[in-house]
C-alpha positions in Angstrom: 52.1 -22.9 9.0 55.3 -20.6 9.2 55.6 -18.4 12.3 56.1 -14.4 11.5 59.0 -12.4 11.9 57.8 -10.8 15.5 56.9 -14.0 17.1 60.2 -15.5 15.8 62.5 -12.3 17.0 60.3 -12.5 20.1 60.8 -16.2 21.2 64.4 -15.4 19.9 65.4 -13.1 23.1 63.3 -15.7 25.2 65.5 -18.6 24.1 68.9 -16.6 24.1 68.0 -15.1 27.7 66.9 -18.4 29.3 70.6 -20.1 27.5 72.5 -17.2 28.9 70.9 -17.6 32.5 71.4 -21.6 32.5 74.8 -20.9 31.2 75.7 -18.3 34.1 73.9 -21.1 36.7 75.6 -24.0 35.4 79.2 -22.7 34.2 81.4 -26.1 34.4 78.6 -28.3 33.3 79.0 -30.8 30.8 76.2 -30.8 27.7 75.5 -34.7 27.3 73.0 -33.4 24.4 76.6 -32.4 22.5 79.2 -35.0 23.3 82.6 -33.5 23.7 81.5 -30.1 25.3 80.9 -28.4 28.2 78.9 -25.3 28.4 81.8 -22.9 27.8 82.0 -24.7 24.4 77.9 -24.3 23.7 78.6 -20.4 24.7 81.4 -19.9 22.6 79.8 -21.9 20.0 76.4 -19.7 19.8 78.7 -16.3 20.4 80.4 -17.7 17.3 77.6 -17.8 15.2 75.9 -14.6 16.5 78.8 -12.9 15.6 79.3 -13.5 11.8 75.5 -13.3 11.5 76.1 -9.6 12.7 79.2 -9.1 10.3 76.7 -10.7 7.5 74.3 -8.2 7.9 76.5 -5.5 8.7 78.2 -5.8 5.3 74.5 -5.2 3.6 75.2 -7.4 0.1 73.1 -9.7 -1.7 77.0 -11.2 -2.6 78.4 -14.2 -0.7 80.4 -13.3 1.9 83.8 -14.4 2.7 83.2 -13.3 7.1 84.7 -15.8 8.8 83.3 -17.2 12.6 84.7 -15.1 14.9 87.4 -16.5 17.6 86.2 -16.5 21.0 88.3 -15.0 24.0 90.5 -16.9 25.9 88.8 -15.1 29.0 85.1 -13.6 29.8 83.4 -15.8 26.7 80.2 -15.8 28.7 79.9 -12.4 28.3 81.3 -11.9 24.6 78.6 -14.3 23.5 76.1 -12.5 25.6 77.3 -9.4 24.3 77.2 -10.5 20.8 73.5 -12.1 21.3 72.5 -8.9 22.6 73.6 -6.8 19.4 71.9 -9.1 17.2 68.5 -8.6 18.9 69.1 -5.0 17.9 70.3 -5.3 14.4 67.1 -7.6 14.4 64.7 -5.0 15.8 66.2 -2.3 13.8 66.1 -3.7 10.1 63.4 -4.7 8.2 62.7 -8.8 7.9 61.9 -8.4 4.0 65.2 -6.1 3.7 67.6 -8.2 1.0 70.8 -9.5 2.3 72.8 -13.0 1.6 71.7 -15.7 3.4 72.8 -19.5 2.7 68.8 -20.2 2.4 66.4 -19.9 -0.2 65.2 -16.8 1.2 67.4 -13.4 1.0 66.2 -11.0 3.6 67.1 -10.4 7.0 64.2 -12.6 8.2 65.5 -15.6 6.9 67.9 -15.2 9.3 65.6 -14.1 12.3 64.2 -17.3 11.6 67.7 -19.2 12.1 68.6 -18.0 14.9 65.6 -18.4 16.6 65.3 -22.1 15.9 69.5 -22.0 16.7 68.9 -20.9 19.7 66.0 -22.8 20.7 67.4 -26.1 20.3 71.4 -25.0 22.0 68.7 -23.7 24.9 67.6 -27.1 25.2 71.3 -28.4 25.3 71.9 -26.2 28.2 68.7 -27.1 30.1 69.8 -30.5 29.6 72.7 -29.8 31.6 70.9 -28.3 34.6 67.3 -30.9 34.3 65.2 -28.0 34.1 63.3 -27.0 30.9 61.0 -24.6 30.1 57.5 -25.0 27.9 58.0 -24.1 24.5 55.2 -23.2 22.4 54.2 -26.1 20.1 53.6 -23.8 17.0 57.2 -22.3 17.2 58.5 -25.6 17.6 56.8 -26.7 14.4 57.9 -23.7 12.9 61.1 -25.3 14.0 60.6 -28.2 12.1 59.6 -26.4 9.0 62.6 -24.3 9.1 64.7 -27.5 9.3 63.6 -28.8 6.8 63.6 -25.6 4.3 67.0 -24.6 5.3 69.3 -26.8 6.8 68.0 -30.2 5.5 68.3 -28.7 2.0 70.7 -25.9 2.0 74.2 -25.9 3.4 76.5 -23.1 4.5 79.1 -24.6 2.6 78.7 -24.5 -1.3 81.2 -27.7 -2.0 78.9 -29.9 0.5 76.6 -32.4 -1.6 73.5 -33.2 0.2 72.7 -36.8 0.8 69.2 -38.6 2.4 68.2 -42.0 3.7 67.0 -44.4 1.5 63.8 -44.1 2.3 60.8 -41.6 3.8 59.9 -40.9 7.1 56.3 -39.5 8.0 56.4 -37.0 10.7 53.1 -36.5 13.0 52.5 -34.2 15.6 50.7 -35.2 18.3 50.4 -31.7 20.1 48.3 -29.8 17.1 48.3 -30.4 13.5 51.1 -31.2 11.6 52.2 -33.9 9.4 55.4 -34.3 7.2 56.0 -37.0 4.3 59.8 -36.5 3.8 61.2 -38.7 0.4 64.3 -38.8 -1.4 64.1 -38.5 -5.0 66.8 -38.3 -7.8 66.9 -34.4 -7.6 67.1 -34.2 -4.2 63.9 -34.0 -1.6 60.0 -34.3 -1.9 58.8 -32.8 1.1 54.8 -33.1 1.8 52.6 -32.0 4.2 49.6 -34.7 4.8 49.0 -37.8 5.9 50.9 -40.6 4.1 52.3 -43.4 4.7 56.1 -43.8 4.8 58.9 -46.3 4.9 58.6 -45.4 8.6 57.3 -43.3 10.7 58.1 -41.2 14.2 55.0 -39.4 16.2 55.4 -36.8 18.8 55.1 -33.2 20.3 56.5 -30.6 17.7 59.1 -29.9 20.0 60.4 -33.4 20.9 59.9 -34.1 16.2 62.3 -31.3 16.6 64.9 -32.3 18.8 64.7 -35.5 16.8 65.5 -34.3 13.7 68.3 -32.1 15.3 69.9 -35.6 16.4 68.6 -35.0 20.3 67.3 -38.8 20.9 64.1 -37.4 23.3 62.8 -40.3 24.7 58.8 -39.0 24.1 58.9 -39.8 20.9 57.0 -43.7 18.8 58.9 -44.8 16.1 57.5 -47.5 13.9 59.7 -49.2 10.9 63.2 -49.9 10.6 65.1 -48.4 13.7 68.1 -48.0 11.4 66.3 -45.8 9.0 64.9 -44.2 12.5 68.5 -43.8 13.0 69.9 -42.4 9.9 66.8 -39.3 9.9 68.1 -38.3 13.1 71.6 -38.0 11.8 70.7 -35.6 8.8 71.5 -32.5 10.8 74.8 -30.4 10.0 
């Protein structure tokens, strides 16, 4: 079950406001859920990507693009990325979800990327909460929506047309425990069977839609079963970009 476009644009400001907030709270807090960074890094990371997703659109071509991430300021970069996040929710409200524009996905409309960014910003929100111990409840259907865009778009598609996409060798079956949901994810010589039902993998992780989700974003949530080989456990977790 995919989420539509104004659920997605709506938990889209949620997430980005409740980041923004925790990042304001928490301004010289280190993100353990990113090793390396601190939050200025997360903020100028999302402001980043905000930003050449509004130069994407704004250039309004089918053709690949050649916008590059935009350099954060030395100073203010809670308030760039704000700013930036901010101007995307309009483009977002303004245009039209089915309205064609490039997109590294399958899909080419504006939507596709409504969709990313939610889910983007969803799981960087998360990073931040981590920060200050405080999270908020996310609804379990757009966190499976989370999952279903992971594995549509970034488990198959790559910003970068030079990367070739490898998998573990072996499946993983995914089952949520919060609602309905189950995954059967297999390599195969072309690339990835993907399967939604109940069968039996090489191993197999259960939990809430949103901890399957930070999982396959590489998050380690501790509320998750694994059964199998733990290495193969491992090696799904580290499929993210």
């Amino acid at each position: 079950m995919n989420i539509g476009p104004p659920n997605l644009l709506d938990a889209f400001k949620l997430f980005g406001t409740r980041l923004f907030t925790v990042a304001k709270d928490h301004p010289n807090a280190e993100v353990p859920a990113c090793p390396g960074w601190n939050m200025s890094d997360l903020v100028s990371h999302v402001g980043s990507v905000y930003g050449a997703v509004e130069q994407v659109i704004s250039l309004d071509s089918t053709d690949r693009p050649s916008v590059p991430f935009p350099t954060p300021p030395d100073q203010e970069v809670l308030n760039w990325a704000r700013n930036n996040f901010q101007n995307l929710t309009h483009i977002f409200s303004d245009i039209a979800p089915v309205h064609p524009i490039w997109t590294w996905g399958r899909e080419q409309n504006v939507g596709w990327f409504v969709r990313r960014m939610a889910h983007e910003t969803l799981v960087h929100m998360w990073d931040a909460e981590t920060s200050a111990q405080e999270h908020i409840s996310v609804d379990g259907d757009i966190a499976m929506d989370g999952i279903n865009e992971f594995i549509d778009g970034p488990l198959q598609f790559s910003l970068r047309p030079d990367i070739e996409l490898f998998y573990p060798n072996g499946s993983v079956h995914l089952h949520r425990t919060d609602g309905d949901g189950e995954w059967l994810l297999q390599p195969t010589t072309h690339g990835l069977s993907v399967r939604y039902a109940h069968e039996k993998g090489d191993i197999a992780v259960r939990g809430s839609a949103m901890n399957l989700l930070l999982y396959l974003w590489g998050r380690h949530p501790q509320e998750i079963e694994t059964f199998g080989d733990e290495d193969l456990v491992a090696e799904w977790a580290q499929q993210a970009p």
